[in-house]
DOVOBA-326732 format. One record per residue: residue in three letters; chain; x, y, z of N, C-alpha, C in turn. Coordinates in nm, 4 decimals, always signed. Last residue first. Layout:
ALA;A;X;Y;Z;X;Y;Z;X;Y;Z
...
END
This chain:
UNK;A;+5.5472;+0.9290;+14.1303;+5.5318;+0.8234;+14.0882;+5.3753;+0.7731;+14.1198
UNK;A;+5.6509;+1.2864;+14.1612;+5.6197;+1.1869;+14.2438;+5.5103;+1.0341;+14.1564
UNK;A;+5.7739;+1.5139;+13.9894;+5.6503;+1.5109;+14.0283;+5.6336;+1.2906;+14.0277
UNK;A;+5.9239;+1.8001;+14.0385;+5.9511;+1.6778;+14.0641;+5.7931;+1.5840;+14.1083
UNK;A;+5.9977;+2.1095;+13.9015;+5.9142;+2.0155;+13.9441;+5.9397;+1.8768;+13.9863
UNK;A;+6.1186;+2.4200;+13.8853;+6.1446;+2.2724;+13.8749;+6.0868;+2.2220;+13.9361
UNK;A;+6.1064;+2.7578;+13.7362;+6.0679;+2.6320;+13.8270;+6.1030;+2.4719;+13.7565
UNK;A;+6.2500;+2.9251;+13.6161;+6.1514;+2.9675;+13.6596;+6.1075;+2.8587;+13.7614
UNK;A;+6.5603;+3.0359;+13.5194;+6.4855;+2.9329;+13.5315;+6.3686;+2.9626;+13.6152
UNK;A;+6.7102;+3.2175;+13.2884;+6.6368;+3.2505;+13.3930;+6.5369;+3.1352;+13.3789
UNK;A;+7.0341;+3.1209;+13.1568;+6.9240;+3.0654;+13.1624;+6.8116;+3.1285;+13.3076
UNK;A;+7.3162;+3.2962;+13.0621;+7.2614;+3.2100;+13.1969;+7.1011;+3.2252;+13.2221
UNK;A;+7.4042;+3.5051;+12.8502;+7.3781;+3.3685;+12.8111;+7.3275;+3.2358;+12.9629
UNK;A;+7.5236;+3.7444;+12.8794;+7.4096;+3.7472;+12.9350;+7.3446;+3.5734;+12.8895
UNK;A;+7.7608;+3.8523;+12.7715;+7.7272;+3.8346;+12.9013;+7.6274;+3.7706;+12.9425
UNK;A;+7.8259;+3.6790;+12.4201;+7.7789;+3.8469;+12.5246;+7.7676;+3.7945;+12.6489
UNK;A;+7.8995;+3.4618;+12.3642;+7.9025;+3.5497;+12.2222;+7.9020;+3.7213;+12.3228
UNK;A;+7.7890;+3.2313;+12.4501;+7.9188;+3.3157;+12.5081;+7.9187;+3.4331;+12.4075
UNK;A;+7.5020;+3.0745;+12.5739;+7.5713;+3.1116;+12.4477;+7.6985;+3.2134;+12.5165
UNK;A;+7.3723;+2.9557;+12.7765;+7.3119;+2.8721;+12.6207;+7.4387;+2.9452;+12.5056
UNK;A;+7.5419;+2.8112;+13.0364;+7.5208;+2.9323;+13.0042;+7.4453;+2.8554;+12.8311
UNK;A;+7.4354;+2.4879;+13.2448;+7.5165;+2.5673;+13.1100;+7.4562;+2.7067;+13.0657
UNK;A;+7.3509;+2.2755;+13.5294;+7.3271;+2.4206;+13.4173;+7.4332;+2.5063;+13.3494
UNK;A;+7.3319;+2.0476;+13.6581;+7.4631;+2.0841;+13.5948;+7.3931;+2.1875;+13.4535
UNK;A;+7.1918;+1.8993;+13.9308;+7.1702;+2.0179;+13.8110;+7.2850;+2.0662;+13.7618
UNK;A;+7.0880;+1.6275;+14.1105;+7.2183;+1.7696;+14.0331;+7.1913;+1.8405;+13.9373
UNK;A;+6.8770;+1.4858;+14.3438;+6.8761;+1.5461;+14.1683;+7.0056;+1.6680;+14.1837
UNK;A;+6.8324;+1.2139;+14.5837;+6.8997;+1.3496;+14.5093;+6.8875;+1.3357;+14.3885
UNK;A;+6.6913;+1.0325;+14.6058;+6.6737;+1.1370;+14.7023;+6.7233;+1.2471;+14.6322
UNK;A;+6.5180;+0.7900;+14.3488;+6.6254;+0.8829;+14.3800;+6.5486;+1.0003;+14.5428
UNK;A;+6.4200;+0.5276;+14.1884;+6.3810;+0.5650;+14.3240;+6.4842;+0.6846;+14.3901
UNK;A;+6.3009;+0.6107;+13.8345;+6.4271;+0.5889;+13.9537;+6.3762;+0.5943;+14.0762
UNK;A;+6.1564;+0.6900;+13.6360;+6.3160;+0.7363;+13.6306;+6.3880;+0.6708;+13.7047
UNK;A;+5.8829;+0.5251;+13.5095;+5.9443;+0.5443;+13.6369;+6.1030;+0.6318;+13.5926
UNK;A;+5.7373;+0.4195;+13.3065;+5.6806;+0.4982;+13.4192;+5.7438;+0.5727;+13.5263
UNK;A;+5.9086;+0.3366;+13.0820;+5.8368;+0.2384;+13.1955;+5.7365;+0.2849;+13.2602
UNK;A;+5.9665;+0.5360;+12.9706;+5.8878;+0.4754;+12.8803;+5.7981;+0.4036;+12.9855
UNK;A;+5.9956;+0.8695;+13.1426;+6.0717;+0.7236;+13.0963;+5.9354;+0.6679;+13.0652
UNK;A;+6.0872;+1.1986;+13.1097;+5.9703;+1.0973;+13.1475;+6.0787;+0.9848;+13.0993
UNK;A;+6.1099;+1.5861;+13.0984;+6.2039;+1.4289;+13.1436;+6.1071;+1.3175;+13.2077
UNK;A;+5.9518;+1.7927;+13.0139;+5.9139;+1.7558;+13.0935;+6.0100;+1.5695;+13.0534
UNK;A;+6.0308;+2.1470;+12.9583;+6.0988;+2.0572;+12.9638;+6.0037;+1.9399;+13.0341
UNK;A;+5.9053;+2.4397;+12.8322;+5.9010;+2.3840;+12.9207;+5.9442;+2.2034;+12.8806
UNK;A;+5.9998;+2.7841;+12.8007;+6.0080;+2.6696;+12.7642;+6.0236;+2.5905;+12.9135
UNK;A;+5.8882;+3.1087;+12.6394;+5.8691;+3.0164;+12.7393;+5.9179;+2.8763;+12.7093
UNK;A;+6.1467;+3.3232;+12.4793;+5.9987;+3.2961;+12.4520;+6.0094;+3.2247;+12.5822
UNK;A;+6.4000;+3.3540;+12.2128;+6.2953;+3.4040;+12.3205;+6.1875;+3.3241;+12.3449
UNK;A;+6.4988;+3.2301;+11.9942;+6.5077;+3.1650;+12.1537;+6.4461;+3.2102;+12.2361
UNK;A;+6.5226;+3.2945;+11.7311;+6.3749;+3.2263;+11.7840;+6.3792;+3.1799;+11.9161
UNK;A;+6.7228;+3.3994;+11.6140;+6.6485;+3.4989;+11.6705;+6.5108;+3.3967;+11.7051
UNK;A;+6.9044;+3.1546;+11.6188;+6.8890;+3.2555;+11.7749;+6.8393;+3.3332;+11.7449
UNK;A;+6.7793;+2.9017;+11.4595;+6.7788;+2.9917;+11.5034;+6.8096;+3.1239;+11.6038
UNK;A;+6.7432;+2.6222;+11.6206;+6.8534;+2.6689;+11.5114;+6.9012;+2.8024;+11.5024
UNK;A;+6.6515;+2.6325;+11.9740;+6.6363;+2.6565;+11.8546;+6.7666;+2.6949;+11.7672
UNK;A;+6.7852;+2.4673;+12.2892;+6.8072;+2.5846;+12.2064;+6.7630;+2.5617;+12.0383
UNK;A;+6.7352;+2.2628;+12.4756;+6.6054;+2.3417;+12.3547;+6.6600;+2.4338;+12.2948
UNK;A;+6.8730;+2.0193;+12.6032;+6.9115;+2.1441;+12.5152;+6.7870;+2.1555;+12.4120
UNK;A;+7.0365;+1.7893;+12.8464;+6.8157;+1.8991;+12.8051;+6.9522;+2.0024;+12.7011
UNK;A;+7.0226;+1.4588;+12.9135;+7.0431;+1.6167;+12.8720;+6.9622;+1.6575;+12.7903
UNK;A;+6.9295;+1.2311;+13.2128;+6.9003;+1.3275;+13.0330;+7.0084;+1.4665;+13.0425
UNK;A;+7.0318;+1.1244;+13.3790;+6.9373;+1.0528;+13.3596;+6.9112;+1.1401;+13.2285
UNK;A;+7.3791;+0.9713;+13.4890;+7.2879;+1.0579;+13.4676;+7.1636;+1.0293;+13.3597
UNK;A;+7.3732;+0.9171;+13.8601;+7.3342;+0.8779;+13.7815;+7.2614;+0.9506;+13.6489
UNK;A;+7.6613;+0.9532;+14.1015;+7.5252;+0.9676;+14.0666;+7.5496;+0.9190;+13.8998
UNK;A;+7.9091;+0.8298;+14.2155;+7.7602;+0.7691;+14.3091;+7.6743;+0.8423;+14.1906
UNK;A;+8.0905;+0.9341;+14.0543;+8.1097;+0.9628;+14.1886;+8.0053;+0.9097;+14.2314
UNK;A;+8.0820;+0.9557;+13.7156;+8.2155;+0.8781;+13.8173;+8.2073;+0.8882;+13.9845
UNK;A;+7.8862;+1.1134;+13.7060;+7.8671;+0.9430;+13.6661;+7.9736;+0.8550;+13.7164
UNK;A;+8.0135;+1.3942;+13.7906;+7.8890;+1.3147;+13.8755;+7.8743;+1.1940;+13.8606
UNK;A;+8.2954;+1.4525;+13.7329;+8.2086;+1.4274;+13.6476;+8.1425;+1.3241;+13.7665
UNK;A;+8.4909;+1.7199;+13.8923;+8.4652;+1.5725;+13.8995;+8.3715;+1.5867;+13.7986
UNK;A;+8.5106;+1.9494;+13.8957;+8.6546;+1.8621;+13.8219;+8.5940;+1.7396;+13.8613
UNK;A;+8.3080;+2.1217;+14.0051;+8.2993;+2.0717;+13.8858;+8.4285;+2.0527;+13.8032
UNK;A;+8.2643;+1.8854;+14.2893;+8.3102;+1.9951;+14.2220;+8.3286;+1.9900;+14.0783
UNK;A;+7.9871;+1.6977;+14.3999;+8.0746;+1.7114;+14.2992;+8.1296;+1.8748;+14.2867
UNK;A;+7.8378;+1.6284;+14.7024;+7.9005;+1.7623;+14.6145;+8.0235;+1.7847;+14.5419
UNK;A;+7.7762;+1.3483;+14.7515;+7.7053;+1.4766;+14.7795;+7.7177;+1.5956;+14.7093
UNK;A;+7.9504;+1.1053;+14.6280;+7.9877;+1.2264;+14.6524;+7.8693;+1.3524;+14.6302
UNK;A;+7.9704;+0.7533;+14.6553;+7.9339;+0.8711;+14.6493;+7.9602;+0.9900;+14.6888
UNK;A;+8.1307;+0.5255;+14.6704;+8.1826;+0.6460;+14.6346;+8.1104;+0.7741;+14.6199
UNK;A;+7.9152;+0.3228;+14.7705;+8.0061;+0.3364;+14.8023;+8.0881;+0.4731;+14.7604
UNK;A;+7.5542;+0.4146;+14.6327;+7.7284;+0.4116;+14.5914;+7.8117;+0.4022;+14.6829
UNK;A;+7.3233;+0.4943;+14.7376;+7.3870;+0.3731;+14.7489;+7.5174;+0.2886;+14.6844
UNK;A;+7.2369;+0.7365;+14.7195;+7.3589;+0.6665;+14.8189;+7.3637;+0.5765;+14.8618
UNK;A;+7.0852;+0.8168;+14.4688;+7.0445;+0.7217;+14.6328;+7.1081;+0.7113;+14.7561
UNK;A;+7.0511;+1.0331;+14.2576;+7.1743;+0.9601;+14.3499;+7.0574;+0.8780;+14.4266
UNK;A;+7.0693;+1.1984;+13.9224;+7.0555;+1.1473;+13.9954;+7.1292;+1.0454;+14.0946
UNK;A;+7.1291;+1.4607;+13.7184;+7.2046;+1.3835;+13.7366;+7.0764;+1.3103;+13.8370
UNK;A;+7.1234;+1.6536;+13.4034;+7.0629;+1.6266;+13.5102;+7.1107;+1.4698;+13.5799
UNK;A;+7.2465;+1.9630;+13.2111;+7.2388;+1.7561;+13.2442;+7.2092;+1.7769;+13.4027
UNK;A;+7.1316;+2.1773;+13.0125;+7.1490;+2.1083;+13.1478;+7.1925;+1.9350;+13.1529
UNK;A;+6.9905;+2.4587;+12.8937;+7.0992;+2.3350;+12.8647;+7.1019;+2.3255;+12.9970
UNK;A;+6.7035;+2.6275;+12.7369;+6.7490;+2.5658;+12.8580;+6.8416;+2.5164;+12.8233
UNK;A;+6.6213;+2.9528;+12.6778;+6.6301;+2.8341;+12.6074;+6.7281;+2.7561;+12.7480
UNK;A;+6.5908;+3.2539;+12.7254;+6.5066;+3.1713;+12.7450;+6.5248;+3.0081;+12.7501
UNK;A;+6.8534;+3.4108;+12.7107;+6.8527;+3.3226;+12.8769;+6.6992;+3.2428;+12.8975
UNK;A;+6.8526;+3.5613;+12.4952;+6.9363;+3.4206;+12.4835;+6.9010;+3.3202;+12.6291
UNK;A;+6.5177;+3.6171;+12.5209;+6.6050;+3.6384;+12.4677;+6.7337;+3.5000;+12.4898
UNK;A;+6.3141;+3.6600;+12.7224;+6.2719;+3.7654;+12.5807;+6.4000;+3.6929;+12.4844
UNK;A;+6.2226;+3.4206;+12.9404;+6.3008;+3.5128;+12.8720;+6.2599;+3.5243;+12.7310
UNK;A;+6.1861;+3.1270;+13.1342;+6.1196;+3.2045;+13.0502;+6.1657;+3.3714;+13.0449
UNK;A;+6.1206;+2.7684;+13.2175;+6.2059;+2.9168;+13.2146;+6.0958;+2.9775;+13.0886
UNK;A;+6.0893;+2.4717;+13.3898;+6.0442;+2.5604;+13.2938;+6.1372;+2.7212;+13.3041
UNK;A;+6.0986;+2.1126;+13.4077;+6.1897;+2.2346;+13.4639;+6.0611;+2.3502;+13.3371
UNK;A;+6.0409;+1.8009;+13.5665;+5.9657;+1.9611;+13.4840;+6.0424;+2.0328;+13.5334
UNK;A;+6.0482;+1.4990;+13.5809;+6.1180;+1.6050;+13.6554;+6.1036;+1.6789;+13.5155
UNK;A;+5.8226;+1.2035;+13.6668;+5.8623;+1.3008;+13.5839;+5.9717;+1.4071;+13.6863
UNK;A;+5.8586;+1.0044;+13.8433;+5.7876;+0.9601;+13.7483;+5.8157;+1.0779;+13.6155
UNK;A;+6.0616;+0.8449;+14.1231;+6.0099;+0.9631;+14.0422;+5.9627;+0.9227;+13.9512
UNK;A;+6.0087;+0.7330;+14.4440;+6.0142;+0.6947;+14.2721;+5.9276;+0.8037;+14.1944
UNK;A;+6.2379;+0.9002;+14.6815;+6.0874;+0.8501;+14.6080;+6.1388;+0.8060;+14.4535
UNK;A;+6.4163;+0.8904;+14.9294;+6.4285;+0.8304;+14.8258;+6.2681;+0.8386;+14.7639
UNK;A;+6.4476;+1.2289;+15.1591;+6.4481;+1.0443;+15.1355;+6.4184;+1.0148;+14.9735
UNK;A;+6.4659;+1.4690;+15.0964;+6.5215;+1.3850;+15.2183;+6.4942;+1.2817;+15.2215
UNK;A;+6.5503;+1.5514;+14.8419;+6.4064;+1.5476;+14.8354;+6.3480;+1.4947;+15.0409
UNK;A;+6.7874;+1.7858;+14.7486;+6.7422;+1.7462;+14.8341;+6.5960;+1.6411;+14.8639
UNK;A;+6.9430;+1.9238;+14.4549;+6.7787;+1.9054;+14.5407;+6.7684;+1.8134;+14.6214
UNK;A;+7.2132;+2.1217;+14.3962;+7.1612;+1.9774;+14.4371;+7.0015;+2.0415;+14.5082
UNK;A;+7.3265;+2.2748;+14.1118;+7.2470;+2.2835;+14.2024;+7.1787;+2.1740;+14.2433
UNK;A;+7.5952;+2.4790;+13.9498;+7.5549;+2.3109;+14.0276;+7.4444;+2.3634;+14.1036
UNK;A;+7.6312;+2.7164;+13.6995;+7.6268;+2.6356;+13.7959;+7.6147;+2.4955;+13.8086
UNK;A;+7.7733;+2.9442;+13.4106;+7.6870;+2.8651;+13.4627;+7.6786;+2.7877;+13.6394
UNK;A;+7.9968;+3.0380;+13.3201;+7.9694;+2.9320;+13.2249;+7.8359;+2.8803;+13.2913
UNK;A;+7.9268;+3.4171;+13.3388;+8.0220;+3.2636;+13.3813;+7.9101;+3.1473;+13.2963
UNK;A;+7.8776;+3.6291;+13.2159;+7.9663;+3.6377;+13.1898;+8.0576;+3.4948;+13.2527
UNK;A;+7.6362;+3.6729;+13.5207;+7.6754;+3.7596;+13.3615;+7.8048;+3.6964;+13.3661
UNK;A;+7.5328;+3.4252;+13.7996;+7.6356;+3.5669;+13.7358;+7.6608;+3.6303;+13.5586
UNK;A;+7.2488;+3.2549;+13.6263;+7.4038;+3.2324;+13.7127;+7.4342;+3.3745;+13.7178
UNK;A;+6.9167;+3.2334;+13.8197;+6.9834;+3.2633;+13.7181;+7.1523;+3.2729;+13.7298
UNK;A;+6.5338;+3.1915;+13.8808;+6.7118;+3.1944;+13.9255;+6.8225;+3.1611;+13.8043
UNK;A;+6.3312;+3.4478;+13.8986;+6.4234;+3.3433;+13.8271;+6.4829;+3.3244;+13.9426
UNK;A;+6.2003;+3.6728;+14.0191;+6.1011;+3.6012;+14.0274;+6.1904;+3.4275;+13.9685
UNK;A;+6.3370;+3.8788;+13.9841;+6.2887;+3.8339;+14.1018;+6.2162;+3.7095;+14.1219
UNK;A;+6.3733;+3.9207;+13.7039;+6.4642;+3.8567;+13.7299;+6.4726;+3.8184;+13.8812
UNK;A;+6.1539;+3.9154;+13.4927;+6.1312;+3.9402;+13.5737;+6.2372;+3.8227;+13.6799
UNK;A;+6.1158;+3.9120;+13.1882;+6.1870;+3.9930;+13.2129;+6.1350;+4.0422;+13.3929
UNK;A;+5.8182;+3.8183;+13.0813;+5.9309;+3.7684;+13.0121;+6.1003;+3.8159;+13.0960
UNK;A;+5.5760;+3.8076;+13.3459;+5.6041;+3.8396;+13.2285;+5.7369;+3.7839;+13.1755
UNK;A;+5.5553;+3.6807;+13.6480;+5.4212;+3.6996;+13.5488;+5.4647;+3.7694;+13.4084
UNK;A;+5.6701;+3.3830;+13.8063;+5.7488;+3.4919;+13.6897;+5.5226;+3.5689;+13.5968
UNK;A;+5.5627;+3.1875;+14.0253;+5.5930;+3.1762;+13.8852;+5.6272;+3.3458;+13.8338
UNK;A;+5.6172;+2.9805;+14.2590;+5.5500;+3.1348;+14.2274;+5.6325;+3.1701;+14.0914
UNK;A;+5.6872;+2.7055;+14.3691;+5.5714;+2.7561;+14.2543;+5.5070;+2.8733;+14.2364
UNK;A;+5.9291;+2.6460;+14.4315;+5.8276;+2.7461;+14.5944;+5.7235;+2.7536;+14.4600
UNK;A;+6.1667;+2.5913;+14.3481;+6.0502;+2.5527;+14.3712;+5.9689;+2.5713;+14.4759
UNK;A;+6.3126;+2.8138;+14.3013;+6.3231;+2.7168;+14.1213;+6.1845;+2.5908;+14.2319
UNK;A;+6.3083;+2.9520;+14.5173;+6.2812;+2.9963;+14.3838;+6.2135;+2.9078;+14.2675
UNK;A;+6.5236;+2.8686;+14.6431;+6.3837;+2.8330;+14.6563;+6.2855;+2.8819;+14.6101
UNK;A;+6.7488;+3.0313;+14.5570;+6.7321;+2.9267;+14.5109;+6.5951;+2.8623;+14.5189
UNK;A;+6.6694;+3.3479;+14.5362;+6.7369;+3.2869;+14.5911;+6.7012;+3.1010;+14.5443
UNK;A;+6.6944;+3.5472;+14.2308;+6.6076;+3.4816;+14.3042;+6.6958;+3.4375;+14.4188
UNK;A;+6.9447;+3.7665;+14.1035;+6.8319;+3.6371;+14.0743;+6.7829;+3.6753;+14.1997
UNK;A;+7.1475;+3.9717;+14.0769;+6.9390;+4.0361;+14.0564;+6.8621;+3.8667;+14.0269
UNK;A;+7.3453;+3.8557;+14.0785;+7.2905;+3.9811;+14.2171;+7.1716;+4.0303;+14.2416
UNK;A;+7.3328;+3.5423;+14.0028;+7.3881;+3.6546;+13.9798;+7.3278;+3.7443;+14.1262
UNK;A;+7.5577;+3.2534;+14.1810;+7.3712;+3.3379;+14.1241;+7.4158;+3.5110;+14.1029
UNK;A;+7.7922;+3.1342;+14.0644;+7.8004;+3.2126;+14.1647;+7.6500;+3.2780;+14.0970
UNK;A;+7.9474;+2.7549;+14.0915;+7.8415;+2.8696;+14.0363;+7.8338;+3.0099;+14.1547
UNK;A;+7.8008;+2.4571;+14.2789;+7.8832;+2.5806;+14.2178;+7.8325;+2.6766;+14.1077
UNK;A;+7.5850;+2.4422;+14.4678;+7.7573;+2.3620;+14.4745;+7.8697;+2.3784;+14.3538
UNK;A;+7.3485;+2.5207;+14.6659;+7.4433;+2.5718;+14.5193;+7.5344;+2.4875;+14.5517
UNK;A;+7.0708;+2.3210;+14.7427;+7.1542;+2.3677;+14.7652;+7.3229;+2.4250;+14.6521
UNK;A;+6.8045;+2.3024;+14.8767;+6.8227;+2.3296;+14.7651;+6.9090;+2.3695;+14.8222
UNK;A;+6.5600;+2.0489;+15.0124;+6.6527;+2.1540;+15.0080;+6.7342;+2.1522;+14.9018
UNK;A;+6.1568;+2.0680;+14.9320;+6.3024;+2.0116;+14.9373;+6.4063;+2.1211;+14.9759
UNK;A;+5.9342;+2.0648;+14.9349;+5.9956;+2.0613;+15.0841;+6.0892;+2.0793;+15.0274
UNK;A;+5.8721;+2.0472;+14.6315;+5.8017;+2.1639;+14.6605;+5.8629;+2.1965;+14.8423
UNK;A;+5.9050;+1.8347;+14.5042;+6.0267;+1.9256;+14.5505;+6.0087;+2.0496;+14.6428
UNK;A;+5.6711;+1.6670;+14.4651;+5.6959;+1.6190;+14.5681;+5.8615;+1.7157;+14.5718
UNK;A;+5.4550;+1.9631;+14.4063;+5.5025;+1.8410;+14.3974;+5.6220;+1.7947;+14.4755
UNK;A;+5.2389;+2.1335;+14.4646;+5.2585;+2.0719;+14.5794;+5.3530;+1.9428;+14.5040
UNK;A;+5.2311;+2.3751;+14.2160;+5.2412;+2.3996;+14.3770;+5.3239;+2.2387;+14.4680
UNK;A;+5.3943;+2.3018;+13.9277;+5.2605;+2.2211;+14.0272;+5.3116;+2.3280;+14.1444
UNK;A;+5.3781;+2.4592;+13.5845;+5.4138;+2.3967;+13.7035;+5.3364;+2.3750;+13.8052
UNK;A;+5.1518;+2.2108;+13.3446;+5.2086;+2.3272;+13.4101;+5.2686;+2.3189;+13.5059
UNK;A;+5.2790;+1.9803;+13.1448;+5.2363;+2.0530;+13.2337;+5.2354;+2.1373;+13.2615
UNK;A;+5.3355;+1.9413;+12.7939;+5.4008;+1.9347;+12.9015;+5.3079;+2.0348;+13.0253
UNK;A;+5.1912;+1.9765;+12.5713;+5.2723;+1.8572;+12.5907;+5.3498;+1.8099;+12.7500
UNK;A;+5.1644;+2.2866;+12.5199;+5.0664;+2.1289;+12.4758;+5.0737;+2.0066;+12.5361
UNK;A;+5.1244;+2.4841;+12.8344;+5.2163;+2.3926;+12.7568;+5.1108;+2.3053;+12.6842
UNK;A;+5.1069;+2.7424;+13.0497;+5.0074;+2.6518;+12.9679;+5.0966;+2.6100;+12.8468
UNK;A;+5.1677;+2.9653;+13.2056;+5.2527;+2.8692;+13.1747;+5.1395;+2.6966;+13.1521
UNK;A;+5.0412;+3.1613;+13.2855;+4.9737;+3.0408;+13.3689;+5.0908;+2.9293;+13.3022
UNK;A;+5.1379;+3.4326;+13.2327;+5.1888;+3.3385;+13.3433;+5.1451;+3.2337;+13.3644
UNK;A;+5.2039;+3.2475;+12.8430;+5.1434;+3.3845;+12.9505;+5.1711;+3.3364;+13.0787
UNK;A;+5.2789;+3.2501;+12.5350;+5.3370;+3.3133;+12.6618;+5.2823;+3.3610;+12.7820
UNK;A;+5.1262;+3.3388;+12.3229;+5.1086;+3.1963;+12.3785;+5.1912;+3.1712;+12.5148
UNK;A;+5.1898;+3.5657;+12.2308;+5.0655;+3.6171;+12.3038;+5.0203;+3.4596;+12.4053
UNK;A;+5.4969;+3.4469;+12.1634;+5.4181;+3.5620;+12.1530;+5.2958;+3.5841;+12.2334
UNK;A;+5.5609;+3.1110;+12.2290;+5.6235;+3.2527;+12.2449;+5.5268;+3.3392;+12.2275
UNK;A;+5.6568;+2.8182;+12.3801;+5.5715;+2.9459;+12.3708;+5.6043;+3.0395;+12.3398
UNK;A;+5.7790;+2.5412;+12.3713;+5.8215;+2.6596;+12.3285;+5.7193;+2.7364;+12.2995
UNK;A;+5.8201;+2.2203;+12.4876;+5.7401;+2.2751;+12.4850;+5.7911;+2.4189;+12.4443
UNK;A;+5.9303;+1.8439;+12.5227;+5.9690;+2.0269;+12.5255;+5.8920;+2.0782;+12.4431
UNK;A;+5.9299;+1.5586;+12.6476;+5.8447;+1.6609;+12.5908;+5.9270;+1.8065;+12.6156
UNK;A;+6.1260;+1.2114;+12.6611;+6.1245;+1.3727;+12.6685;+6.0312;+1.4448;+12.6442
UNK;A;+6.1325;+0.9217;+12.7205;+6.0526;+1.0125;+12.6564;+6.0083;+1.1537;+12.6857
UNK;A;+6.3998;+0.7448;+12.7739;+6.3332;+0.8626;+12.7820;+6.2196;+0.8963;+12.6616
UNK;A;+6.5342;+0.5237;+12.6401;+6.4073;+0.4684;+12.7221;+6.2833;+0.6214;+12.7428
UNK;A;+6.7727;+0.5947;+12.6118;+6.6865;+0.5251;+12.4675;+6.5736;+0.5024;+12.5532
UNK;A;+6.9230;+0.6202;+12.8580;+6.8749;+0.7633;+12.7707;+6.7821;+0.7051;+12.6779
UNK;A;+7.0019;+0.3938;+12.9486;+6.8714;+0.4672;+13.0161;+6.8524;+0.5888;+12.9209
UNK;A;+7.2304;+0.3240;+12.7687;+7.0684;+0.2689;+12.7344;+6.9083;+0.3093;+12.8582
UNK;A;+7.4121;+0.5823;+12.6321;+7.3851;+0.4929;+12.7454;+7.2037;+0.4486;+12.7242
UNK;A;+7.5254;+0.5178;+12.2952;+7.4431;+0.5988;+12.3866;+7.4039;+0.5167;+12.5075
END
């Protein structure tokens, strides 16, 4: 296992029934923030096609949060029926991150999160801004820092709220400008397996 992963100290968080509500109140993990340091950033697709009833990308951080389980204005989410997207964050210069909070929230297979999350500086000679997805990001300038999978044993227990909060032991992840998002559908079995993400946080050292 790469030895920045043995350092993480992950929190995931799973609300469901009446513990579900918009304030997105977690044991373990925050709520989302208005002013963290993604809250400027640019956001940009680099693959993937958003379905027709998401969000637009500034979505996943403008901190207006989803007020029930089934509010696909308020996500961002891939097309029905594809494996998913890329989505680069922008921060325009380098900070030392301390945490990165993602949260979602669904009745059903599109509650539960999968992702690898990448990081950059450009300070790779080979870096590449916008991996297509025939490249693998660890071979091109970025760096990857966790994979996220909350999917429960269970699939009748995936509904519900979940919140992700990616930490390191030290304090720190990294001095990074860029974050990739390499989001996975959670299941193929039906159409509807692309994760309604609610917000991503980046919350500043």
């Amino acid at each position: 296992m790469n030895a920045l992963l043995l350092a993480l100290a992950m929190a995931i968080d799973h609300n469901v029934g009446i513990a579900a509500t918009p304030q997105f109140t977690f044991k373990n993990v925050p709520p989302p923030a208005r002013d963290d340091a993604a809250a400027k950033a640019s956001l940009t697709l680099i693959a993937g096609t958003l379905d027709g009833g998401s969000a637009e990308l500034n979505a996943l951080t403008d901190g207006a949060l989803p007020t029930d389980e089934d509010q696909p204005v308020r996500n961002v989410f891939f097309k029905a029926a594809t494996w998913g997207g890329r989505v680069r964050i922008d921060l325009g210069r380098a900070i030392d991150i301390a945490q990165i909070n993602t949260y979602s929230w669904h009745s059903d297979s599109r509650a539960p999160q999968l992702y690898k999350v990448f990081a950059a500086d450009e300070s790779d000679p080979n870096f590449n801004p916008a991996p297509s997805t025939r490249l693998d990001p660890a071979k091109c300038g970025w760096k990857l820092i966790a994979f996220v999978d909350t999917r429960p044993k269970d699939e009748d227990d995936w509904g519900g709220q979940y919140a992700v909060s990616i930490r390191d032991s030290s304090g720190t992840l990294g001095k990074y400008r860029y974050l990739l998002f390499d989001l996975f559908e959670t299941e193929s079995d039906d159409p509807w397996g692309n994760t309604f993400y609610s917000e991503v946080d980046v919350i500043r050292r």
